[in-house]
Backbone bond lengths (Angstrom), bond angles and torsions (degrees), N, CA, C in turn:
res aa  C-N    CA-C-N  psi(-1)  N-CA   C-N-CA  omega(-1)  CA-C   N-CA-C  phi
1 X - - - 1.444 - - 1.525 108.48 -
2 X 1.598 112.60 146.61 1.727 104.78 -165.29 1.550 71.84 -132.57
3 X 1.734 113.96 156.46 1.329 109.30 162.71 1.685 79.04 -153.76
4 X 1.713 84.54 136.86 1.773 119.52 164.55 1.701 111.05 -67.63
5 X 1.270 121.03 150.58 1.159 113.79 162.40 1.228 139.28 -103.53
6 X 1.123 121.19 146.59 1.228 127.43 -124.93 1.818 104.10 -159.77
7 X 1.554 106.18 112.07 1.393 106.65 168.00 1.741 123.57 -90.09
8 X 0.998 102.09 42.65 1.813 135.85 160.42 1.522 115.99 -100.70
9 X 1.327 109.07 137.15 1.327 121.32 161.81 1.752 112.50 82.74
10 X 1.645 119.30 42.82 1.637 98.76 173.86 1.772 76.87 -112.46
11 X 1.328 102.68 158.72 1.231 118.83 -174.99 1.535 84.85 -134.07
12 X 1.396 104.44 141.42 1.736 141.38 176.83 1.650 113.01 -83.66
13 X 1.233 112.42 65.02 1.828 104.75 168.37 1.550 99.35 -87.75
14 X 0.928 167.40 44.40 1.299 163.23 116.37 1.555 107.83 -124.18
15 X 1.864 112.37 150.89 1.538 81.92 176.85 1.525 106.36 -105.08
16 X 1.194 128.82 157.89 1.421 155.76 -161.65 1.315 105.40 93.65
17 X 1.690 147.71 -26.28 1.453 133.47 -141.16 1.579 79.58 -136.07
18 X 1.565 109.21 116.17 1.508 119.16 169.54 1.570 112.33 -117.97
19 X 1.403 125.27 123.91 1.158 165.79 -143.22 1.162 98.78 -106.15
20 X 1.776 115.47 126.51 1.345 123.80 154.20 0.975 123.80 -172.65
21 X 1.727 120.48 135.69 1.693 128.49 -156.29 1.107 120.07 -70.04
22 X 1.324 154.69 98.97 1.496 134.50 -152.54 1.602 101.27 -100.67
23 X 1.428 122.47 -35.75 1.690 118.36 163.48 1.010 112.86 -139.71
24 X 1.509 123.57 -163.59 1.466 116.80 174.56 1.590 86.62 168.33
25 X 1.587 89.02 143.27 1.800 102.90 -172.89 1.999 77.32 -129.01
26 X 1.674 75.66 -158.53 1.863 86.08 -174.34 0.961 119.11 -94.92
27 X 1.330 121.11 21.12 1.556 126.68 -172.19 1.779 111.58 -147.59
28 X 1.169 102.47 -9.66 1.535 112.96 -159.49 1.409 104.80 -138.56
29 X 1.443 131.33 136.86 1.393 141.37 162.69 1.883 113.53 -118.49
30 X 1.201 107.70 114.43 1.890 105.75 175.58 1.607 99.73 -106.30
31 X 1.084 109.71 123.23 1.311 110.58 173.97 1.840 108.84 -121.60
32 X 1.127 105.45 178.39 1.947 97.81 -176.64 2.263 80.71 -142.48
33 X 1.528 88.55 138.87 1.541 107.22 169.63 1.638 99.70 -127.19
34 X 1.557 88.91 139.93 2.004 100.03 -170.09 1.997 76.08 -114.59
35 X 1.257 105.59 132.94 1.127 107.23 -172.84 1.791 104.00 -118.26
36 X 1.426 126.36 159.65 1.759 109.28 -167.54 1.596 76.97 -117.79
37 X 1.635 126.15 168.80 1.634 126.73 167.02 1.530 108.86 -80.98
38 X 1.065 100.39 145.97 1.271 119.40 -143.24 1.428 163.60 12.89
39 X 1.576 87.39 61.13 1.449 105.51 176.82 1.727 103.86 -95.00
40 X 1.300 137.86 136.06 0.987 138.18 151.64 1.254 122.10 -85.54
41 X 1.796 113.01 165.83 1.656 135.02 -177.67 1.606 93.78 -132.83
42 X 1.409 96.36 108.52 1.003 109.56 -176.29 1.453 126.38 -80.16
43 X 1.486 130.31 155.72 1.704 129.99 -167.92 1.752 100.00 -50.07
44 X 1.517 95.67 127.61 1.883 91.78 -173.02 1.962 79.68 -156.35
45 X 1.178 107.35 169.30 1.673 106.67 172.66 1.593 79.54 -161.19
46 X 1.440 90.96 166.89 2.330 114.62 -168.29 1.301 102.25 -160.97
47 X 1.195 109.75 165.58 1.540 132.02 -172.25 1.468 100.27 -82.59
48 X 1.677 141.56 15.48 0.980 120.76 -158.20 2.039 88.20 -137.77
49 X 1.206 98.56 142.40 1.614 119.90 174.92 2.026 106.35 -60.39
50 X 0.850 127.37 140.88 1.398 106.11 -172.18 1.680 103.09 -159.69
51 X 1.200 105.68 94.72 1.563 132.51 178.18 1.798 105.62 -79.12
52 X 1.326 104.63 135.22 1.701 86.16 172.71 1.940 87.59 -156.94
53 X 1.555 104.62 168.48 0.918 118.02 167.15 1.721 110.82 -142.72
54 X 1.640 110.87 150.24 1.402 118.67 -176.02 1.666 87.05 -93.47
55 X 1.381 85.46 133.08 1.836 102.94 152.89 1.514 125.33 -96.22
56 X 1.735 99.74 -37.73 1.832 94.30 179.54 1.972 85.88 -155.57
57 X 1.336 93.74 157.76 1.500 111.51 168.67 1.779 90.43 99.45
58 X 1.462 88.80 -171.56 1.953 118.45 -169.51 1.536 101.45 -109.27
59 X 1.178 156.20 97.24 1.182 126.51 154.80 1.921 109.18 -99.04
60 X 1.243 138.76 168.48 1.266 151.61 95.20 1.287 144.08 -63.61
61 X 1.910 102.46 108.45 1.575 119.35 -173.52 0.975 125.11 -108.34
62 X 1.536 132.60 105.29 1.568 145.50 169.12 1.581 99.98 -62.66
63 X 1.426 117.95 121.14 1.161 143.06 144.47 1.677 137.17 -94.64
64 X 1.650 114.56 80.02 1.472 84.14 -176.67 1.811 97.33 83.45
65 X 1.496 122.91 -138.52 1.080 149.45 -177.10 1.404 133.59 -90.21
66 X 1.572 94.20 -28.46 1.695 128.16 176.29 1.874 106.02 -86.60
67 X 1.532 89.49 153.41 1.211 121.88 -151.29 1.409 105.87 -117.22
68 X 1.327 148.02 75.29 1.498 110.81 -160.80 2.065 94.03 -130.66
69 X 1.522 103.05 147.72 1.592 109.46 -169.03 1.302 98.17 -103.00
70 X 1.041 139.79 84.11 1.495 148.23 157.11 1.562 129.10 -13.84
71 X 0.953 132.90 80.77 1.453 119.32 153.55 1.725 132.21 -95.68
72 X 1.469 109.77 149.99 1.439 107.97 175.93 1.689 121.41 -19.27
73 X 1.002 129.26 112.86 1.905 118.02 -174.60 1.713 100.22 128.02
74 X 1.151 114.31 -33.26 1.704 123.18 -152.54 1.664 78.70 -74.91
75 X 1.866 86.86 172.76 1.643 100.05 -171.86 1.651 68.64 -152.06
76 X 1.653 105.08 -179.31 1.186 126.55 -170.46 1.828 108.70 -178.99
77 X 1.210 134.53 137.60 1.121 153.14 -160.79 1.839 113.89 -140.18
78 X 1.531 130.95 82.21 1.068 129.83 -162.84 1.697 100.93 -114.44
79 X 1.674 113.46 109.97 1.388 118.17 -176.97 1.103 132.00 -66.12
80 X 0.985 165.93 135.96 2.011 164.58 -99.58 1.881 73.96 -103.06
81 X 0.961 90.95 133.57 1.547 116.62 169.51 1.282 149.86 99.33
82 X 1.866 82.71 -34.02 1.596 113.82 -165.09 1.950 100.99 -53.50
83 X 0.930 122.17 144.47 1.611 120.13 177.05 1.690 98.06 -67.73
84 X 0.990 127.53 -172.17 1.653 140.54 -171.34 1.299 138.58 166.35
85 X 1.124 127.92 127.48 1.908 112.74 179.01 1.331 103.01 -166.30
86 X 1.502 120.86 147.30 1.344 127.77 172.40 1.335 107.80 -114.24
87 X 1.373 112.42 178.76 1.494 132.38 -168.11 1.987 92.31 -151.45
88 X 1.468 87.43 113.04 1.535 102.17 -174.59 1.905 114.05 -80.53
89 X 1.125 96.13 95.66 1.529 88.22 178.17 1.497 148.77 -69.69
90 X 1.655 95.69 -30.16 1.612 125.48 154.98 1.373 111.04 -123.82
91 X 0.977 116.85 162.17 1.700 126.94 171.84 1.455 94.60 -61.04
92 X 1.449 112.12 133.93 1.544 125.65 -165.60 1.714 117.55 -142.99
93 X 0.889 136.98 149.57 1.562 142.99 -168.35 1.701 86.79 -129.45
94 X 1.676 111.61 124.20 1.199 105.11 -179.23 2.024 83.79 -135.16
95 X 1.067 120.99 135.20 1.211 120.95 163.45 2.011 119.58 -122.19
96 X 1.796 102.94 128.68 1.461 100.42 -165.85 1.202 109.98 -151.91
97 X 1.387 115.06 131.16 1.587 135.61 148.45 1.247 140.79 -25.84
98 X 1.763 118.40 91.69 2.073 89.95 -176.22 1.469 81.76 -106.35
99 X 1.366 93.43 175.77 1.527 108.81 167.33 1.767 93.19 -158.88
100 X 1.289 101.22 130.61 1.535 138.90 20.93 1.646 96.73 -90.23
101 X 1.115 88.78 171.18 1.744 101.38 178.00 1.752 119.81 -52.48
102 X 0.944 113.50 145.26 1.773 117.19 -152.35 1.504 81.67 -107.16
103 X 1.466 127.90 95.35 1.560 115.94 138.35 1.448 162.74 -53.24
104 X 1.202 90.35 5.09 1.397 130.33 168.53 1.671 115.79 -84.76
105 X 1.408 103.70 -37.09 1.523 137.70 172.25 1.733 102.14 -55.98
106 X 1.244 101.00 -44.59 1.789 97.46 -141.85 1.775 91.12 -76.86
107 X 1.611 86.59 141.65 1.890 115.73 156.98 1.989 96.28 -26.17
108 X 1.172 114.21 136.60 1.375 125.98 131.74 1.064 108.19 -9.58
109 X 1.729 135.60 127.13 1.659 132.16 147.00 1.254 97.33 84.57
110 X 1.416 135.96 -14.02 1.744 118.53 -161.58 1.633 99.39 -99.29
C-alpha cells in the first residue's frame, strides 16, 4: 500500500490531538497526530504495541512509571497494555506504529 499526502482525513477523537492513518499493512498501523499546546491524552492503555516518534513540537510522555520530555528526534516504544498519556506543551507532529493493526484506526471501507 503507497499513500500520497494529503491534508484530508484527520479526524478529532480528543480535542486538540487530530488523528490520521497514513498506511497500514496486516500487521502494522502508521498513523501521524498534529497535536495544538495544551491539549492533553489522557491515562488510557490497548491491546496494541505502540512505537512513535516526534517530528516537531515539545510533548511530555508518562509511560507506566516513566517520565519522558520529548523533543523533535525522540522515539518511544509503549508495550500492549502499559497505561499512558501526554500533556502537549507546544503544537507537535508526532507520527506512530501500533501493531497489531488498530481497527478503530482504519480509513472508512478499508
Amino acid at each position: 500500500m503507497f499513500t500520497k499526502r494529503s491534508k484530508e482525513g484527520y479526524l478529532s477523537r480528543i480535542p486538540g490531538i487530530d488523528q490520521k492513518t497514513l498506511v497500514h499493512g496486516d500487521k502494522t498501523l502508521l498513523a501521524e497526530f498534529q497535536m495544538t499546546k495544551g491539549a492533553v491524552l489522557p491515562k488510557h492503555s490497548h491491546p496494541y504495541e505502540q512505537t512513535g516518534y516526534l517530528i516537531s513540537g515539545h510533548i511530555v510522555l508518562a509511560a507506566g512509571t516513566d517520565v519522558y520530555d520529548c523533543r523533535p528526534g525522540d522515539s518511544w516504544c509503549i508495550p500492549m497494555n502499559v497505561e499512558h498519556s501526554a500533556d502537549i506543551m507546544e503544537d507537535s507532529v508526532v507520527v506512530e506504529i501500533f501493531s497489531p493493526v488498530r481497527e478503530d484506526y482504519l480509513p472508512a471501507g478499508k
